[in-house]
mmCIF file of the N, C-alpha and C atoms, coordinates in Angstrom:
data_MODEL
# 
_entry.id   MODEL 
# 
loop_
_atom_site.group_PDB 
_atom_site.id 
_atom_site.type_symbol 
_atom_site.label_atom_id 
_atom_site.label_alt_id 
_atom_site.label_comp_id 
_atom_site.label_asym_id 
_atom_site.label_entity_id 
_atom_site.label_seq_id 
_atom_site.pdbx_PDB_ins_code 
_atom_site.Cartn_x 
_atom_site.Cartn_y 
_atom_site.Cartn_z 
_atom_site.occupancy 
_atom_site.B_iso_or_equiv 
_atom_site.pdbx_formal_charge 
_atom_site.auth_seq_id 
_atom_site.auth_comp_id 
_atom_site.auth_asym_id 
_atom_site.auth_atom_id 
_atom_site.pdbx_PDB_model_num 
ATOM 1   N N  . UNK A 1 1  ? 77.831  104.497 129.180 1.00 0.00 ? 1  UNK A N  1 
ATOM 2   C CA . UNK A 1 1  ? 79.150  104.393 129.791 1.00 0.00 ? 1  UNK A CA 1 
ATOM 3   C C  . UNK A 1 1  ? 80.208  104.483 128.698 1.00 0.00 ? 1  UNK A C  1 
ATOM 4   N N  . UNK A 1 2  ? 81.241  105.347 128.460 1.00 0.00 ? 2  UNK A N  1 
ATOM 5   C CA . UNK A 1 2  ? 81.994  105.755 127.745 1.00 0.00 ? 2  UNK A CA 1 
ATOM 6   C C  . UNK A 1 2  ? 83.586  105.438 128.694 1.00 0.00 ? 2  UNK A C  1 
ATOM 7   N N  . UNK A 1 3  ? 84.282  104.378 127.678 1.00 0.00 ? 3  UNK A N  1 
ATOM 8   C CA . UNK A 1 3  ? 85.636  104.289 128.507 1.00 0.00 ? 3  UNK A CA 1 
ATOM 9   C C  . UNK A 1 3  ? 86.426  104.983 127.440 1.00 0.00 ? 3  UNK A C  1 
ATOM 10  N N  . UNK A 1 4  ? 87.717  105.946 127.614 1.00 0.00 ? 4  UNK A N  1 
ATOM 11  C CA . UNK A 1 4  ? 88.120  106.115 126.584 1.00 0.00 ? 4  UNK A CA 1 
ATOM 12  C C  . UNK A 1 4  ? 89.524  105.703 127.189 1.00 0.00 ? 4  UNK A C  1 
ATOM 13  N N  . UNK A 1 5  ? 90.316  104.830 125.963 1.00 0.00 ? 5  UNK A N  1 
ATOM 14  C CA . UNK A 1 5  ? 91.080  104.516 126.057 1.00 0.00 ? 5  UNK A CA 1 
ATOM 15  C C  . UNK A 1 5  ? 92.506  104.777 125.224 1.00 0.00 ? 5  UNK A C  1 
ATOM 16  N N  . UNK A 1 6  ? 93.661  105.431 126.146 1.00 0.00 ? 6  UNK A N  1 
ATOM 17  C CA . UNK A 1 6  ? 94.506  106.311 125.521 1.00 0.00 ? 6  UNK A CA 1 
ATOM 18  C C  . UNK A 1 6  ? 95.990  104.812 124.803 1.00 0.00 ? 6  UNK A C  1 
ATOM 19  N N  . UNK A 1 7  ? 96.549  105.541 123.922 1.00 0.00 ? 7  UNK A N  1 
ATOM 20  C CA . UNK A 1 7  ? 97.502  104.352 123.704 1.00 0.00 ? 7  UNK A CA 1 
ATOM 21  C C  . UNK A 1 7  ? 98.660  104.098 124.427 1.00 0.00 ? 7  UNK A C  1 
ATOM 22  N N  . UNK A 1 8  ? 99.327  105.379 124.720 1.00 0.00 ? 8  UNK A N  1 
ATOM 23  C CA . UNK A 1 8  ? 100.324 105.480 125.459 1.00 0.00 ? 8  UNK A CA 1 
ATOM 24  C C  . UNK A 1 8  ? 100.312 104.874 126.036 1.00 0.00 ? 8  UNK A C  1 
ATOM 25  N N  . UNK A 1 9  ? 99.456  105.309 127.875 1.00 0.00 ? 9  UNK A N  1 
ATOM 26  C CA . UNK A 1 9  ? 99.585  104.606 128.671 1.00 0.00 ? 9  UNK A CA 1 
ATOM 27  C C  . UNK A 1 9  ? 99.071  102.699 128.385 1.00 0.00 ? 9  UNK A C  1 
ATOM 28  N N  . UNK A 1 10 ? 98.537  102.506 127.640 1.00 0.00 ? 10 UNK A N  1 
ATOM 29  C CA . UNK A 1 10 ? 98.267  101.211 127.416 1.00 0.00 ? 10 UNK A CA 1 
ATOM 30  C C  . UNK A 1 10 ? 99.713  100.344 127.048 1.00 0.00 ? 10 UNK A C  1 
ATOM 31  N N  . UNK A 1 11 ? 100.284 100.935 125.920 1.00 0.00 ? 11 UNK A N  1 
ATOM 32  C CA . UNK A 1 11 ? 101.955 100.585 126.058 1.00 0.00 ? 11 UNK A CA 1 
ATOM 33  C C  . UNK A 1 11 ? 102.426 100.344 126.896 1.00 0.00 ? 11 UNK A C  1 
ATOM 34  N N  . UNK A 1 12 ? 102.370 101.877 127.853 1.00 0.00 ? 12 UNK A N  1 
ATOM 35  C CA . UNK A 1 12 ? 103.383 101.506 128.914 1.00 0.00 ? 12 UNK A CA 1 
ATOM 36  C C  . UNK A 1 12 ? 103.224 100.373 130.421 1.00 0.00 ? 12 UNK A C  1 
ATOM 37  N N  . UNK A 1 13 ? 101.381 100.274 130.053 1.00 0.00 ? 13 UNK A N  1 
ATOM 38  C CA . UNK A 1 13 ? 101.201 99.132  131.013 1.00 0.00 ? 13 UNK A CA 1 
ATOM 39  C C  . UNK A 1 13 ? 101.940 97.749  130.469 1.00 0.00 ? 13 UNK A C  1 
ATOM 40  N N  . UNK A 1 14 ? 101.564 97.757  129.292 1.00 0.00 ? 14 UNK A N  1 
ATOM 41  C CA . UNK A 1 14 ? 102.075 95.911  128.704 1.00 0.00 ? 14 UNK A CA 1 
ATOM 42  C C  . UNK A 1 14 ? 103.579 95.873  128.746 1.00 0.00 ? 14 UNK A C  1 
ATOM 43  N N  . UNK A 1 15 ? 104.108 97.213  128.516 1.00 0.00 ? 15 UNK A N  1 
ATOM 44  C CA . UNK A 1 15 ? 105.856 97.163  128.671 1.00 0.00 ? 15 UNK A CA 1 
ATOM 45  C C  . UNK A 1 15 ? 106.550 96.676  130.197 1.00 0.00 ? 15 UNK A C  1 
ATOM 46  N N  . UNK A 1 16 ? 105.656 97.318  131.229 1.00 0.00 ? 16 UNK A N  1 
ATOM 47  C CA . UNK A 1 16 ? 105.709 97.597  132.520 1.00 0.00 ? 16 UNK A CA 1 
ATOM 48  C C  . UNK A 1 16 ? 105.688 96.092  132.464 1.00 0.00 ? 16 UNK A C  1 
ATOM 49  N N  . UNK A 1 17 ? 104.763 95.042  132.248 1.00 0.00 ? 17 UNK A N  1 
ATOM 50  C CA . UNK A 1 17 ? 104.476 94.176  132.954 1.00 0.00 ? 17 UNK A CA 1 
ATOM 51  C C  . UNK A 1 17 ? 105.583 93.159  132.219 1.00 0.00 ? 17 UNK A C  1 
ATOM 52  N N  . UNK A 1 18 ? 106.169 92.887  130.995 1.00 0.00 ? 18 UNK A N  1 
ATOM 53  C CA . UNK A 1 18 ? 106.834 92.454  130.307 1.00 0.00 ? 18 UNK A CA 1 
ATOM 54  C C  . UNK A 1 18 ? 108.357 92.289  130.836 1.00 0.00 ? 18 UNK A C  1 
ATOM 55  N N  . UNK A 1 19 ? 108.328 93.458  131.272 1.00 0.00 ? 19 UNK A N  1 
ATOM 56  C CA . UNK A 1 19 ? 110.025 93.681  132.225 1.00 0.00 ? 19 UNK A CA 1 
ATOM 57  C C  . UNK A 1 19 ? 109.428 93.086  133.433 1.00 0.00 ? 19 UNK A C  1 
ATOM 58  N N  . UNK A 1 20 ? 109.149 93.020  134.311 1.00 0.00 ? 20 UNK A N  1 
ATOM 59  C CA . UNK A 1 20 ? 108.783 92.335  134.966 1.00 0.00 ? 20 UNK A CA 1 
ATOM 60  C C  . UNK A 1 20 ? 108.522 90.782  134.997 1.00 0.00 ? 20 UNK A C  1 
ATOM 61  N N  . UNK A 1 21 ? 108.262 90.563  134.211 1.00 0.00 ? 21 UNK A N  1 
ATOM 62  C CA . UNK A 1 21 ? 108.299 88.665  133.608 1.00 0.00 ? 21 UNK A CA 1 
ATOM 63  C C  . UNK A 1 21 ? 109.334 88.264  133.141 1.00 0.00 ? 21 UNK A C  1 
ATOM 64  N N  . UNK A 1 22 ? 109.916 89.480  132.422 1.00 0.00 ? 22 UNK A N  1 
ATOM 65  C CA . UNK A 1 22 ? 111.238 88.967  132.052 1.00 0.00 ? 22 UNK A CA 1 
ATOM 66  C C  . UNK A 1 22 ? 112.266 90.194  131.346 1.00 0.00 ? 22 UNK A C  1 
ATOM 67  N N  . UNK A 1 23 ? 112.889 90.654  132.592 1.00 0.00 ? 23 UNK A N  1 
ATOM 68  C CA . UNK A 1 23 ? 113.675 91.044  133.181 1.00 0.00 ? 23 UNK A CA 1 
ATOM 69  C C  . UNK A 1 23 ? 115.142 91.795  131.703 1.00 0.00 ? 23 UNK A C  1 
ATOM 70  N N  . UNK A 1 24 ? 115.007 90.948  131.212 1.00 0.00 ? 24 UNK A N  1 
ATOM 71  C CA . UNK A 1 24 ? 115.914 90.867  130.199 1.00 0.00 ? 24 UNK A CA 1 
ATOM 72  C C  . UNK A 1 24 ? 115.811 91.319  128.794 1.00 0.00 ? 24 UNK A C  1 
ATOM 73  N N  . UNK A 1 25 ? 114.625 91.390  129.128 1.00 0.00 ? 25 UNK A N  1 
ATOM 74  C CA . UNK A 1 25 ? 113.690 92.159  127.638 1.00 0.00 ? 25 UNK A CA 1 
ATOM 75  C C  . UNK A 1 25 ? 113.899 93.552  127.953 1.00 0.00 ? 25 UNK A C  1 
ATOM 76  N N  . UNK A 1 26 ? 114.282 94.454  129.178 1.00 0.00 ? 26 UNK A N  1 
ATOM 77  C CA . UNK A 1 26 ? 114.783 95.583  129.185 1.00 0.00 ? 26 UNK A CA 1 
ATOM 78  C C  . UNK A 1 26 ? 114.956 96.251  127.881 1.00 0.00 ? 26 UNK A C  1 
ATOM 79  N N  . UNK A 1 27 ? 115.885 96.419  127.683 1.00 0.00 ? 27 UNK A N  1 
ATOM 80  C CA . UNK A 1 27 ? 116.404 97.184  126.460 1.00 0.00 ? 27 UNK A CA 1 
ATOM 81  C C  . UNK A 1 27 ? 115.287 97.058  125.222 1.00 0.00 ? 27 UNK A C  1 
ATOM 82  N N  . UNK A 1 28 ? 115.304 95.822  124.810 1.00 0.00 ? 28 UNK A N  1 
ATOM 83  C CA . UNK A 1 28 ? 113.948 95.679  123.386 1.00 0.00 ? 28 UNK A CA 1 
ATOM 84  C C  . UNK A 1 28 ? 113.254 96.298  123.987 1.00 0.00 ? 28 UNK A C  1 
ATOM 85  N N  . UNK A 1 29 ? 112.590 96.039  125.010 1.00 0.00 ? 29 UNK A N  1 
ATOM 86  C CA . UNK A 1 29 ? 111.322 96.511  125.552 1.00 0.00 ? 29 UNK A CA 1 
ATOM 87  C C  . UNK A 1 29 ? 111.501 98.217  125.609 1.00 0.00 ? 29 UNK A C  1 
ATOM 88  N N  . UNK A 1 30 ? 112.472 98.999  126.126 1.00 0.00 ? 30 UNK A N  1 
ATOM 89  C CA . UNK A 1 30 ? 111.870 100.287 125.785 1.00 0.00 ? 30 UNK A CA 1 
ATOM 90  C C  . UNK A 1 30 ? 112.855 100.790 124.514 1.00 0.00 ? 30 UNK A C  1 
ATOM 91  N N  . UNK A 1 31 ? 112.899 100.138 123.774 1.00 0.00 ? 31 UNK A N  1 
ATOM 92  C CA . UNK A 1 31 ? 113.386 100.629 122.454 1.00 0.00 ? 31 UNK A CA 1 
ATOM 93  C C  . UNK A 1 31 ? 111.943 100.923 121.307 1.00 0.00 ? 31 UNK A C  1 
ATOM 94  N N  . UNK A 1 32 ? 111.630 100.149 122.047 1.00 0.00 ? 32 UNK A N  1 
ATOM 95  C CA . UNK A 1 32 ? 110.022 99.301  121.376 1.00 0.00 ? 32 UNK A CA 1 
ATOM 96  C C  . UNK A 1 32 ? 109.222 100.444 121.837 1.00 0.00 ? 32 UNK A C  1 
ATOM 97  N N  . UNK A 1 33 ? 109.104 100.730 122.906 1.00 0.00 ? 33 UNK A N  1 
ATOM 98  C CA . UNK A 1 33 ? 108.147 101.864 123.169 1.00 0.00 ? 33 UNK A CA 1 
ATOM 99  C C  . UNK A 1 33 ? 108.354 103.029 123.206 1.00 0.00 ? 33 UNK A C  1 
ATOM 100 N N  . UNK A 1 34 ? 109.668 103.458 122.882 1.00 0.00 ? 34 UNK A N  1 
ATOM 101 C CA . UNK A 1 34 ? 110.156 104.432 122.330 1.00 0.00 ? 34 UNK A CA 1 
ATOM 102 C C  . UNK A 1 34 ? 109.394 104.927 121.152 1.00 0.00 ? 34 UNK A C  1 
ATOM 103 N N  . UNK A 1 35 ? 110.258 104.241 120.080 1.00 0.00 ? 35 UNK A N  1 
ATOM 104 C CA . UNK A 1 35 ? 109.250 104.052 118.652 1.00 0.00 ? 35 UNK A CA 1 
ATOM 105 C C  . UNK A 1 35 ? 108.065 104.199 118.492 1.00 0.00 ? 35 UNK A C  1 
ATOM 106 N N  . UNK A 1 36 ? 107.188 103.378 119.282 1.00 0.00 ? 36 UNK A N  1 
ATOM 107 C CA . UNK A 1 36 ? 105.833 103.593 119.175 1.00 0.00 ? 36 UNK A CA 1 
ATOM 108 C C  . UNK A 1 36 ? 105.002 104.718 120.055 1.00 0.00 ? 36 UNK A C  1 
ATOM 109 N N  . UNK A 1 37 ? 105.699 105.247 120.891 1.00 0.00 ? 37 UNK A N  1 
ATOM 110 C CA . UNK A 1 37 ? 105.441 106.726 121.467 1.00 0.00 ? 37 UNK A CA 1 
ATOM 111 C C  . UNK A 1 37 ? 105.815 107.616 120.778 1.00 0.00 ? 37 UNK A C  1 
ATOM 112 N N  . UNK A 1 38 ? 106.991 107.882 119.869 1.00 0.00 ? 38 UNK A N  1 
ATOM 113 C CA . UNK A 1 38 ? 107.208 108.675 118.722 1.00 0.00 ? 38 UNK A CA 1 
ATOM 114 C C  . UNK A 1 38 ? 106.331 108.872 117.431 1.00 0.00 ? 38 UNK A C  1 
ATOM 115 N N  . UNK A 1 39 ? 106.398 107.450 116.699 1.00 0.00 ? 39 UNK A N  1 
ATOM 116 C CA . UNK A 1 39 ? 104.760 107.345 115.566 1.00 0.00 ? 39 UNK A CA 1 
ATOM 117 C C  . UNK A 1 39 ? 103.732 108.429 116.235 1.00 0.00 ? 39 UNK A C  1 
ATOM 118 N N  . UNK A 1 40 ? 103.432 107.577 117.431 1.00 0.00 ? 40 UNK A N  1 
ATOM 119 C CA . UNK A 1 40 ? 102.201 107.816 117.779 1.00 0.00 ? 40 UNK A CA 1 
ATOM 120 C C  . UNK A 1 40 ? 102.137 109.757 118.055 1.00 0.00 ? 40 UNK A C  1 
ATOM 121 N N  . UNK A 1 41 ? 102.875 110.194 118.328 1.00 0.00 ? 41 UNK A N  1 
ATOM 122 C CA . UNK A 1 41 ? 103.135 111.637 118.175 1.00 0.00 ? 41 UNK A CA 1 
ATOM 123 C C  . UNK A 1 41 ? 103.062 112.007 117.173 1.00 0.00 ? 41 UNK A C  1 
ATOM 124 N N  . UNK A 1 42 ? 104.197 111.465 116.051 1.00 0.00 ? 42 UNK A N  1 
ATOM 125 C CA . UNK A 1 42 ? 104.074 111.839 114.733 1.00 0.00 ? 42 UNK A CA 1 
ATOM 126 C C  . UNK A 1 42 ? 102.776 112.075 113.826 1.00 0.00 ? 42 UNK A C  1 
ATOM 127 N N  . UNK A 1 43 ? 102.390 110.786 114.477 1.00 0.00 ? 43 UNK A N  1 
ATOM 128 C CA . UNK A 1 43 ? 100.804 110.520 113.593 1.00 0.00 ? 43 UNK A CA 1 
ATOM 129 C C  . UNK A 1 43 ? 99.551  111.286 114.257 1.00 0.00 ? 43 UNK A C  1 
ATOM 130 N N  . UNK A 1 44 ? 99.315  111.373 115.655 1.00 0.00 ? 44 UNK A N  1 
ATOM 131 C CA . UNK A 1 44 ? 98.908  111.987 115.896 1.00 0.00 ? 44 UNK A CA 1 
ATOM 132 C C  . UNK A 1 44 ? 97.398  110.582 116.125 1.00 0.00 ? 44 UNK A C  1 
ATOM 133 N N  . UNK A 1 45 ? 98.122  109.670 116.292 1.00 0.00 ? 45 UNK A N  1 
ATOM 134 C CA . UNK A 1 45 ? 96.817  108.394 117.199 1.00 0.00 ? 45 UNK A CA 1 
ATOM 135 C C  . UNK A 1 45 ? 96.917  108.544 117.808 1.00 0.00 ? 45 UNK A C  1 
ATOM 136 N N  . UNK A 1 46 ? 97.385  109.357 118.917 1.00 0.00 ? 46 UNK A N  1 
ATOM 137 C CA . UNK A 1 46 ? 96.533  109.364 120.579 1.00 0.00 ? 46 UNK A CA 1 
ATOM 138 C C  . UNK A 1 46 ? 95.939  110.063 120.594 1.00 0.00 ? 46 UNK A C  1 
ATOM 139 N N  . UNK A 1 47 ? 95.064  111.136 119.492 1.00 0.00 ? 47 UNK A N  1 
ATOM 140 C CA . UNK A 1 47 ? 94.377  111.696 119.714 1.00 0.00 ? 47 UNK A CA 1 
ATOM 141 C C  . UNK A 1 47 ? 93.043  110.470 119.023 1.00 0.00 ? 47 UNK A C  1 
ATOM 142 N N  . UNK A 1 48 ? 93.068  109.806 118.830 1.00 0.00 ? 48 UNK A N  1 
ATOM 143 C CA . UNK A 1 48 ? 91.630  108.466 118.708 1.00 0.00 ? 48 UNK A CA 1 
ATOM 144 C C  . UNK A 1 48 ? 91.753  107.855 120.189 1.00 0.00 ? 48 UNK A C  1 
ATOM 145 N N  . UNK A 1 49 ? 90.089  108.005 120.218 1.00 0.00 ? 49 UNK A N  1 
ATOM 146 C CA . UNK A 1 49 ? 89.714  107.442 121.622 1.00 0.00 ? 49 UNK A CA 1 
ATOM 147 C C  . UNK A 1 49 ? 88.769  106.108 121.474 1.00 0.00 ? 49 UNK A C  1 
ATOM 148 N N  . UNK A 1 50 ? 88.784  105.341 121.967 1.00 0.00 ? 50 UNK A N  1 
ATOM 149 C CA . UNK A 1 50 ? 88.125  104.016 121.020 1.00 0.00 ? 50 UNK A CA 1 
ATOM 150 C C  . UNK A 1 50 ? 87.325  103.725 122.392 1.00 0.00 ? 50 UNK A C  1 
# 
């Protein structure tokens, strides 16, 4: 059994749920995943599947 697990969407689940708890973290919150969807392009880690 092979799960492969991408980063992106893993971000965008914990971001998703974060605004949701608290509401107010808006802005940090996708400033934050901004950034780390950019790296992660840059660098080229979403192509590792763990």
């Amino acid at each position: 059994m092979n799960i492969h697990l991408s980063v992106g969407p893993l971000v965008a689940l914990i971001a998703g749920i974060l605004i949701l708890l608290a509401p107010r973290l808006l802005n940090f919150i996708v400033a934050i995943y901004l950034i780390v969807i950019g790296v992660v392009g840059l660098f080229g880690v979403g192509a590792v599947h763990f």
